[in-house]
C-alpha positions in Angstrom: -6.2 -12.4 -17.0 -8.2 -11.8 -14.1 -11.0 -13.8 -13.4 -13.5 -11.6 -10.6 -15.0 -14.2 -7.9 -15.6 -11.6 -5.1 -18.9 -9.7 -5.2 -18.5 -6.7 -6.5 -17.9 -3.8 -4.1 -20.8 -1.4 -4.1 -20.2 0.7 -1.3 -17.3 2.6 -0.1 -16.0 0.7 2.9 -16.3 -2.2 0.3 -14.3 -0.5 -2.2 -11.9 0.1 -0.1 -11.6 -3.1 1.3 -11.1 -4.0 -2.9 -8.5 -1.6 -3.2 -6.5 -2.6 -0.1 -6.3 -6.3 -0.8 -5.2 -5.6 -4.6 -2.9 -2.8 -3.6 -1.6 -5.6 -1.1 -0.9 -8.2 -4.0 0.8 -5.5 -5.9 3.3 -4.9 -3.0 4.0 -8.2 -2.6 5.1 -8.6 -6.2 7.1 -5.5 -6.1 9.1 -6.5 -2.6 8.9 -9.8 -0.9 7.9 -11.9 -4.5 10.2 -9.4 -6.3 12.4 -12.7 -8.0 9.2 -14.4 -9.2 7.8 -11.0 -10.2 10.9 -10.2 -12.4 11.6 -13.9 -13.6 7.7 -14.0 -15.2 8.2 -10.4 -16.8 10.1 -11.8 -19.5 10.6 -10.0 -22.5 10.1 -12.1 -25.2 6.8 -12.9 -24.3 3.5 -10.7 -25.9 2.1 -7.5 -23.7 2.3 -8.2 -20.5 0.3 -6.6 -17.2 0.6 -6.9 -13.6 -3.2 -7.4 -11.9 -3.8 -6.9 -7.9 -6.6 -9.1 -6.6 -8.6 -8.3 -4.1 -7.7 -11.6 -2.2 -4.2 -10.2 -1.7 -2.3 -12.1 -4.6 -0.8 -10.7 -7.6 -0.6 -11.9 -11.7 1.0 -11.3 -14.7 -1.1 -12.2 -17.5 -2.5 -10.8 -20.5 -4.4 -8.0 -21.0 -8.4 -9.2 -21.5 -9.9 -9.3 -24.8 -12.9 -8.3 -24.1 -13.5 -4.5 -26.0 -14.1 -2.4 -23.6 -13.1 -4.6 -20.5 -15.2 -5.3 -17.6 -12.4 -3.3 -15.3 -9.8 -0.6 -16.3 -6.6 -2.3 -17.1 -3.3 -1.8 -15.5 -0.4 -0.7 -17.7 0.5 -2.8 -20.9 3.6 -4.3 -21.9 5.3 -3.3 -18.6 7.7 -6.9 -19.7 9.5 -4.7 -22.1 10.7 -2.6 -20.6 12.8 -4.8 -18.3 15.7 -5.2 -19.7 15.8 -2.2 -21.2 16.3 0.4 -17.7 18.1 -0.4 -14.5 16.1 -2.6 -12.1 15.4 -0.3 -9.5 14.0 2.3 -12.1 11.8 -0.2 -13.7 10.5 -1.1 -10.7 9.6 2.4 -9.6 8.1 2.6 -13.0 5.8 -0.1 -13.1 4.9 1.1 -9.1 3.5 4.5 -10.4 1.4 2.8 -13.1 0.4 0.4 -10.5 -1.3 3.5 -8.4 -2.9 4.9 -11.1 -4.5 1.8 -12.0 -5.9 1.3 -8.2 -7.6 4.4 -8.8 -8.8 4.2 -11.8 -10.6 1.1 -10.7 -11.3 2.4 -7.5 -13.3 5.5 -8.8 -14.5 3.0 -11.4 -17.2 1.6 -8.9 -17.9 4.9 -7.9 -18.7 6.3 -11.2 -20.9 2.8 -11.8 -22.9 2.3 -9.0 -23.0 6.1 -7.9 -22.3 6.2 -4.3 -25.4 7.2 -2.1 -27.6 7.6 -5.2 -30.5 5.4 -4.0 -30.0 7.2 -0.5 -33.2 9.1 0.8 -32.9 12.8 0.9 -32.5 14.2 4.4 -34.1 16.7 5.9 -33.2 18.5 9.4 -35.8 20.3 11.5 -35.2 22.5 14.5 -36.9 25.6 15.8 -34.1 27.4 14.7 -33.5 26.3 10.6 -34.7 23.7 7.8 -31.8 21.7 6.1 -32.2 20.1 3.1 -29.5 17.8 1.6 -29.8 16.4 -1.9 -28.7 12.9 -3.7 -25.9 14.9 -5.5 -24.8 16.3 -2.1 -24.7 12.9 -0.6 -22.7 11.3 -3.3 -20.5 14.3 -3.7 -19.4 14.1 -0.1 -19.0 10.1 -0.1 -16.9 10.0 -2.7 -14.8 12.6 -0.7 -14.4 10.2 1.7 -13.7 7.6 -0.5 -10.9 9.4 -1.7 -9.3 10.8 1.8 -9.6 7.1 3.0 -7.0 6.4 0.3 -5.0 9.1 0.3 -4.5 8.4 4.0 -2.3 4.8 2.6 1.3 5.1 1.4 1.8 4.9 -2.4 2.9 1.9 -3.8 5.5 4.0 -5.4 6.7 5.7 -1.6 6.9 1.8 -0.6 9.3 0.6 -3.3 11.5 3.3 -3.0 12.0 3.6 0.4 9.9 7.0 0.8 7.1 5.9 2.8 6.4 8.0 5.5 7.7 7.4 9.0 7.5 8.6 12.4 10.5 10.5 13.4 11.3 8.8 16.4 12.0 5.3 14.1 13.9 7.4 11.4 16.2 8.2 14.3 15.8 11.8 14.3 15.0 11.9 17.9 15.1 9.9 21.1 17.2 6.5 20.4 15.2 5.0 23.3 12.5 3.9 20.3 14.8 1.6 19.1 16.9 -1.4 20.8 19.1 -3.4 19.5 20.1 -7.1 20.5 23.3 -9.3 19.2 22.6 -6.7 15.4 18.9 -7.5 14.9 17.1 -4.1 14.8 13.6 -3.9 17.1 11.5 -1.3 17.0 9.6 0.0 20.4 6.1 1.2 19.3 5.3 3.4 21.7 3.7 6.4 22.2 5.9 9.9 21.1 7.6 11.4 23.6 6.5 15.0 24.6 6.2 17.8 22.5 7.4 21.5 23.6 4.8 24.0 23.2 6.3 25.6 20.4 6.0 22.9 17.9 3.4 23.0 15.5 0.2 20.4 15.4 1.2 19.1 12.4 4.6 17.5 14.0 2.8 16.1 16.7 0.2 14.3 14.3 3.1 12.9 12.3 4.7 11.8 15.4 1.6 9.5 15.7 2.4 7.2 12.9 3.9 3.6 13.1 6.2 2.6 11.3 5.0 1.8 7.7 6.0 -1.8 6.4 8.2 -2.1 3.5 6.0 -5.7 2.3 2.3 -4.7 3.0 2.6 -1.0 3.7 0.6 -0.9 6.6 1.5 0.9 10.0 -1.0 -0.7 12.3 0.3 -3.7 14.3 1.7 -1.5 17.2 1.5 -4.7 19.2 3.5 -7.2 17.1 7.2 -7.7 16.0 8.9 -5.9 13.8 12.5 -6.4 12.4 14.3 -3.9 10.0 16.8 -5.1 7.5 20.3 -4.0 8.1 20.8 -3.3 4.5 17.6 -1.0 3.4 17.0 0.0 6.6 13.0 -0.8 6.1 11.0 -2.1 8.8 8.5 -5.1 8.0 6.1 -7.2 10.1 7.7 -10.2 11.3 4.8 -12.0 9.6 5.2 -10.7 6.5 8.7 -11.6 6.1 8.5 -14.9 7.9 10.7 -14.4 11.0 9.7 -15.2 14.6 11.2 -13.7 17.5 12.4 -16.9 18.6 14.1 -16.8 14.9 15.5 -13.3 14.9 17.5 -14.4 18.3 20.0 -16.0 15.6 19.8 -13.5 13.6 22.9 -11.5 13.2 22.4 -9.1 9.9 19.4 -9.5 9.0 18.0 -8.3 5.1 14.8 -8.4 3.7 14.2 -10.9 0.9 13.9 -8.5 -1.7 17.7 -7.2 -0.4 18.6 -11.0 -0.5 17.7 -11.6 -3.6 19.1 -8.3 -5.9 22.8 -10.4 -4.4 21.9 -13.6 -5.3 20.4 -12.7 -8.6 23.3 -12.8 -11.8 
């Protein structure tokens, strides 16, 4: 049961800040804590539901008591269900429910503290025309933003199941020079795209523009630090994220991702 210690986000950049460190905790539970994730789901025990915090971490717990509860609550009983489907599918399952729940909270604060409502109403003079913009406008165009700030982030559902978008040059549909290779360890080159002919359309060169997306926190910033990709999922991660240094991945032969690791070491 989640306990909230962080002041509560009021603002958009602060809600999305909120929504980015829970949605963070909830990927880490879905891929690099995926044995401790599975092991606490067990189904004998009551209704179970998987919280993000906003620190990053993740919890299984039960749902609050409180009628109606401070916060929307994720999905219920999602321990259940476990045993009951193929792993992979369960997982997927208890991904999409963990979207829906990010934005249900997210547009939670919204709807509470009314983005922009105590905001003055502004008015534009020129020689030439007399603007006036109202509260509703104001609040009606923040929450837009809000909600293209997050739709900019990869599901946690694309994440899990490998569907995350990706630039073409590291899905190795076009110029192998983006990726090197040393002794089996997979290294991506983030750099820029190479050029486009003058036929192609904007679109392709915007998605051409995008990092590689990381299979543990689903972020595709960090053009400047090491990546590795496991040789059996073919996802790329941060270094950080999956605890292996350069210095480490010199030894490296095949390298896989824990959550690879553990679906062969679990019985």
């Amino acid at each position: 049961m989640e306990v909230i210690t962080h002041p509560t986000p009021r603002t958009v950049d602060e809600v999305f800040t909120d929504l980015r460190g829970r949605r963070a905790g909830l990927i880490k539970a879905l891929t690099t804590d995926m044995v401790k994730f599975y092991q606490t789901c067990d189904p004998e025990k009551e209704n179970l539901c998987l919280y993000g915090l906003p620190n990053e971490t993740w919890e299984v717990n039960l749902p609050v008591e409180e009628v109606p509860p401070e916060l929307p609550e994720p999905a219920l009983g999602i321990n259940f269900a476990r045993d009951g489907m193929q792993e992979k599918d369960w997982v997927s399952l208890v991904a999409v429910h963990s979207d829906s729940w990010l934005l249900s909270v997210a547009f939670y604060f919204g709807a509470r503290f009314g983005f922009g409502k105590n905001e003055r109403i502004i008015v534009i003079n020129t020689r030439h025309c007399s603007c006036v913009y109202s509260s509703a406008t104001i609040i009606e165009s923040v929450r837009k933003k809000l909600f293209q700030m997050i739709n900019e982030l990869p599901t946690i559902f694309e994440i899990v199941t490998g569907n995350a978008k990706q630039s073409k040059d590291l899905s190795g549909n076009n110029n192998t020079s983006s990726k090197s290779k040393s002794n089996g360890l997979k290294v991506p080159k983030m750099s820029s795209p190479p050029p486009k002919e003058e036929d192609e359309s904007e679109d392709e060169d915007e998605d051409d523009e995008q990092g590689a997306v990381c299979g543990a926190c689903g972020d595709s910033d960090g053009t400047d630090e090491f990546w590795i990709c496991c040789d059996a999922c073919e996802k790329w991660f941060h270094g950080k994220c999956v605890k292996i240094t350069p210095a480490k991945a010199e030894h490296i032969k095949h390298y896989k991702c824990p959550s690879c690791s553990n679906k062969r070491a679990r019985p």
